[in-house]
Backbone as CSV, one residue per row, in Angstrom:
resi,resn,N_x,N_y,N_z,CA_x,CA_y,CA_z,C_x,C_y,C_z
1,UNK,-7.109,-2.399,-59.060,-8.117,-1.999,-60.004,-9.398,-1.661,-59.249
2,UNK,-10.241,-0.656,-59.567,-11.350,-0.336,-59.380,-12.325,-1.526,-59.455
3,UNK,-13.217,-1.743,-58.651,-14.521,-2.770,-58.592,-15.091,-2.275,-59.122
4,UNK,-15.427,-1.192,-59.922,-16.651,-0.393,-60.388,-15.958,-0.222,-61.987
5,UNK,-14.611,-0.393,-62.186,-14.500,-0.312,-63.306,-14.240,-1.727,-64.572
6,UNK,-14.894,-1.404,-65.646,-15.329,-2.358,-67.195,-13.624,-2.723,-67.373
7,UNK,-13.719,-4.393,-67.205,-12.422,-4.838,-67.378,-12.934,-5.445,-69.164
8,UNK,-11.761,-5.372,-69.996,-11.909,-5.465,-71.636,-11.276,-6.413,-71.900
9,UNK,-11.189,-7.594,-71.284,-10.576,-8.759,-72.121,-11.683,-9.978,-72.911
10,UNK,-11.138,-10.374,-73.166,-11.534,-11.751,-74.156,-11.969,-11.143,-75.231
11,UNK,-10.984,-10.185,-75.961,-11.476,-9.720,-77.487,-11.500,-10.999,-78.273
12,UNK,-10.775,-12.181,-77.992,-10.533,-13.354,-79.258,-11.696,-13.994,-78.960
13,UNK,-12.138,-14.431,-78.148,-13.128,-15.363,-77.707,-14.690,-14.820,-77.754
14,UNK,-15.544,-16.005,-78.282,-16.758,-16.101,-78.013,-17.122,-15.265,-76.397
15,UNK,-18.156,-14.402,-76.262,-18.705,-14.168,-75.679,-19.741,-13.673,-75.091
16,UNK,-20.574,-13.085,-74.147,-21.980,-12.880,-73.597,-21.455,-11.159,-72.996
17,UNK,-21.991,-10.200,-73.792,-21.784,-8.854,-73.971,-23.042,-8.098,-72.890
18,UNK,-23.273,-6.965,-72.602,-24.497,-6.290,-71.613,-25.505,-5.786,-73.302
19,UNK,-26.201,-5.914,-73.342,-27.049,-5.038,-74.159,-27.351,-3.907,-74.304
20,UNK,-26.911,-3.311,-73.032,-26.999,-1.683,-73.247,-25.328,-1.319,-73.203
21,UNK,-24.613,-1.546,-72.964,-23.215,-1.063,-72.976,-22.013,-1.870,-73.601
22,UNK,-22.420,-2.718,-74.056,-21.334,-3.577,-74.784,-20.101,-4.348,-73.715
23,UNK,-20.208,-3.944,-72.273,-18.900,-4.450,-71.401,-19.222,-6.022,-71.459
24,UNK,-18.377,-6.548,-71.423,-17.722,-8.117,-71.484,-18.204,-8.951,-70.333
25,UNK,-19.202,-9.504,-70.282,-19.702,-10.291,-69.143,-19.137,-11.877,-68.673
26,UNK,-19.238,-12.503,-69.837,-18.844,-13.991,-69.607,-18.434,-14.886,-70.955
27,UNK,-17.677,-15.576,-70.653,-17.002,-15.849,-72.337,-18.304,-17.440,-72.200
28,UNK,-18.529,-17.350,-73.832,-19.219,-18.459,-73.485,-19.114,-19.601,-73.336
29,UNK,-17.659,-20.222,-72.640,-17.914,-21.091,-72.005,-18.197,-21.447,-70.481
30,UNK,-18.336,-20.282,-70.258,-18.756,-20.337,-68.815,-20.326,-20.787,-68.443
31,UNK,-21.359,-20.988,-70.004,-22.659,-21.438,-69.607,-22.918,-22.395,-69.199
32,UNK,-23.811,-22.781,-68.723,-24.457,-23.720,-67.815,-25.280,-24.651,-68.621
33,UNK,-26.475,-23.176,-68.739,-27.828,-23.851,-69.381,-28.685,-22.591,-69.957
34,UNK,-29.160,-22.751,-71.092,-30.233,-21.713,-72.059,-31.394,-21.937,-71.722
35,UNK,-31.678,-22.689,-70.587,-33.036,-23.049,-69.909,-33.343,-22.348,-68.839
36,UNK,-33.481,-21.409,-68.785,-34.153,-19.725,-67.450,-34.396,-19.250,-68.089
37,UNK,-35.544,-18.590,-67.387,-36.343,-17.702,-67.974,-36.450,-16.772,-65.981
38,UNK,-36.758,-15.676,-66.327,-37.000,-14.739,-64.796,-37.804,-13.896,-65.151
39,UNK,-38.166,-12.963,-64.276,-38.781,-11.946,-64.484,-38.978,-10.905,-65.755
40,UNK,-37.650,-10.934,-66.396,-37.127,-10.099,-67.412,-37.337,-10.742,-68.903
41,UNK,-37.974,-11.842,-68.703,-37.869,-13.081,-69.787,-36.599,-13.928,-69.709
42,UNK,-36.475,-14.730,-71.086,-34.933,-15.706,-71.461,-33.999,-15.720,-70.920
43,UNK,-33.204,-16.050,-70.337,-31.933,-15.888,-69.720,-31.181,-17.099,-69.944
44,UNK,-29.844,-17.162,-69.615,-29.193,-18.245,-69.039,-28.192,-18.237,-68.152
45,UNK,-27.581,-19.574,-67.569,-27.299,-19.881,-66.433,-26.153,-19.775,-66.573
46,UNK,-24.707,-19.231,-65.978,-23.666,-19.208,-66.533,-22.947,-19.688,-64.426
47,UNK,-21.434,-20.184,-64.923,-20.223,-20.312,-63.943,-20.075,-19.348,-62.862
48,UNK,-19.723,-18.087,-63.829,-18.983,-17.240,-63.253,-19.618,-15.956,-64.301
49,UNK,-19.162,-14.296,-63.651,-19.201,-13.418,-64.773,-18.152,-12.703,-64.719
50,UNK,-17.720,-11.641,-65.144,-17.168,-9.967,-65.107,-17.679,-9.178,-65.578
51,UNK,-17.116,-7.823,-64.443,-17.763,-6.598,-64.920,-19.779,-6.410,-64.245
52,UNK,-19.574,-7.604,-63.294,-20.751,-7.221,-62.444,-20.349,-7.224,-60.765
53,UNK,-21.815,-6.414,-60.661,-21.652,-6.112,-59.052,-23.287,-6.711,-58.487
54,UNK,-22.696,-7.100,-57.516,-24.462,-7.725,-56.525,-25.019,-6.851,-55.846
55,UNK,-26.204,-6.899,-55.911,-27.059,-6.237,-54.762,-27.201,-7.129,-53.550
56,UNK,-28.442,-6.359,-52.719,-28.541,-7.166,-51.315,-29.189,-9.110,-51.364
57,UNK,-28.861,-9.965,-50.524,-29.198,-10.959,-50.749,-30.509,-10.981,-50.131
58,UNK,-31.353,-11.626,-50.679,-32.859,-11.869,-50.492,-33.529,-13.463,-50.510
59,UNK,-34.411,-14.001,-49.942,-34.988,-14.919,-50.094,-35.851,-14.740,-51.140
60,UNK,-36.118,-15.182,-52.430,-37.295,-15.095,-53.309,-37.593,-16.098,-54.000
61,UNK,-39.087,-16.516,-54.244,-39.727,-17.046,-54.776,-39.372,-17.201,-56.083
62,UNK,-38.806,-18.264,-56.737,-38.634,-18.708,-58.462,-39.361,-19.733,-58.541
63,UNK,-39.564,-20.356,-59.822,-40.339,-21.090,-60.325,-39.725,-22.303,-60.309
64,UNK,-38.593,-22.353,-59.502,-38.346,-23.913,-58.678,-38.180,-24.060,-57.067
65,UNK,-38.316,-23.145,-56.507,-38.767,-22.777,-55.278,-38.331,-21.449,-54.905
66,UNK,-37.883,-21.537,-53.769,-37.351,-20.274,-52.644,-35.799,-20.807,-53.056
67,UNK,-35.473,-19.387,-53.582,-34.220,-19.439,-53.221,-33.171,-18.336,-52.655
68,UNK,-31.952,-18.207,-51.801,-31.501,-16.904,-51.515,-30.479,-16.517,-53.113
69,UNK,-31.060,-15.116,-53.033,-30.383,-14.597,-54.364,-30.074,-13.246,-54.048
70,UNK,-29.627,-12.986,-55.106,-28.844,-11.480,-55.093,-28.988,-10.712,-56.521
71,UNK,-29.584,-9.616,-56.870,-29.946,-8.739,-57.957,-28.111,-8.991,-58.407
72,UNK,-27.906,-9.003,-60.032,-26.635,-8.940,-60.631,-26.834,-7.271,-61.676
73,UNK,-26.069,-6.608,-61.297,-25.763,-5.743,-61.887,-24.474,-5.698,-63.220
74,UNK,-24.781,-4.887,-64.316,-23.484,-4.492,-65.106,-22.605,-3.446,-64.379
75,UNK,-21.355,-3.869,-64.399,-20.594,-2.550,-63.877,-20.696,-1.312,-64.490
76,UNK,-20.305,-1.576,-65.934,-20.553,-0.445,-67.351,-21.594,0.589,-67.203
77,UNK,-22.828,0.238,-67.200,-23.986,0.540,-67.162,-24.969,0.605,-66.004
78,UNK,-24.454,-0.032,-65.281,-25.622,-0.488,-63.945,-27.187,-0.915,-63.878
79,UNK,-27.293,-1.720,-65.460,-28.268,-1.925,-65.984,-28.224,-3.664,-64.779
80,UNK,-29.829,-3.840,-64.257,-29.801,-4.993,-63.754,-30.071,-6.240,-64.596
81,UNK,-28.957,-7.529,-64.896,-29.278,-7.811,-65.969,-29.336,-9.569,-65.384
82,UNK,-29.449,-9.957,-64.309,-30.136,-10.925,-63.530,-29.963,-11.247,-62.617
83,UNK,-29.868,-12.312,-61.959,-29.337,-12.456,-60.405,-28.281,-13.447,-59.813
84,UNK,-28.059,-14.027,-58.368,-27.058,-14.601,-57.974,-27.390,-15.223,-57.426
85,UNK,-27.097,-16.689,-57.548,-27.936,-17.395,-56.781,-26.605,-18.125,-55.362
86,UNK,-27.058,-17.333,-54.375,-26.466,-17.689,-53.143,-26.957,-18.835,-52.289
87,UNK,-28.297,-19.586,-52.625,-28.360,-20.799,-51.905,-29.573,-21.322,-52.594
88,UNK,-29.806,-22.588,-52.734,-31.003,-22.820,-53.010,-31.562,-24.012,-51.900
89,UNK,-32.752,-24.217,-51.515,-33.221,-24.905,-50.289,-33.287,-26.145,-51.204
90,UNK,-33.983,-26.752,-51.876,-34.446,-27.808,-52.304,-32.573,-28.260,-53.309
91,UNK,-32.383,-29.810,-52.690,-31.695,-30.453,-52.748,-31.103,-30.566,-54.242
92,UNK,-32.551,-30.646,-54.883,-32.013,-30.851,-56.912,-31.630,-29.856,-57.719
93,UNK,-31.981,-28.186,-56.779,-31.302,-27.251,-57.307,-30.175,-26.428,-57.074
94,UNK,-29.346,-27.061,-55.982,-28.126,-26.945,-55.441,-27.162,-26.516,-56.059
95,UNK,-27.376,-27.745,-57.598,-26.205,-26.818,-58.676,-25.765,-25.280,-59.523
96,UNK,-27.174,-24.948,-59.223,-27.187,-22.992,-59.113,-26.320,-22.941,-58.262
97,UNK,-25.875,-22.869,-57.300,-25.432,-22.038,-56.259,-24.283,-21.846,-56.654
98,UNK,-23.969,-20.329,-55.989,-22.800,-19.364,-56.687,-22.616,-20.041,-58.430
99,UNK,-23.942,-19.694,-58.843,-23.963,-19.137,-60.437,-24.609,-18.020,-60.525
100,UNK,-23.884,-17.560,-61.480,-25.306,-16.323,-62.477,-26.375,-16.898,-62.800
101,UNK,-27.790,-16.133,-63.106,-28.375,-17.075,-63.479,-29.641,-16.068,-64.693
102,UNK,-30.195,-16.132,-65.500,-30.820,-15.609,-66.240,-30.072,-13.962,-66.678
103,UNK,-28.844,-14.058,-67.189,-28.203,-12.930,-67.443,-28.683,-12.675,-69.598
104,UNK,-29.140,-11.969,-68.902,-30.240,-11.430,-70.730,-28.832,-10.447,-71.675
């Protein structure tokens, strides 16, 4: 299968849709927490997704420290719809790592 192409499952199940394209991101039990907020406003914290692609990894400044992240893209759309959190320095926020995180 294509990496670039909108996979269509979990028609039965609860789930977390893109806002501009309707492709299938994360069923909702994959959330975490309804507590993020980013740049973009509200978000939340989810497991895992589909139907996204990462950008480059970066060190950036969040509002619980430095952390390394990665822009999360929709495949569908290529609308950026939050980020990836690839490491976090400070010890109590560890449990981000390799989550989604503020996906709007």
């Amino acid at each position: 299968m294509n990496q670039h192409q909108v996979v269509s499952t979990f028609r039965d199940h609860p789930r977390f849709i893109c806002a501009t394209c309707s492709a299938v991101l994360a069923l909702q039990d994959e959330l975490i927490s309804k507590s993020f907020s980013g740049r973009d406003g509200r978000g939340y914290l989810l497991h895992s997704a589909v139907n996204v692609k990462l950008g480059e990894k970066e060190d950036r400044p969040l509002l619980t420290g430095v952390h390394t992240v990665a822009d999360v893209f929709c495949v569908g759309c290529n609308d950026r719809i939050g980020w990836y959190y690839h490491r976090a320095a400070d010890q109590a926020q560890k449990y981000k790592e390799g989550a989604q995180g503020a996906i709007r």
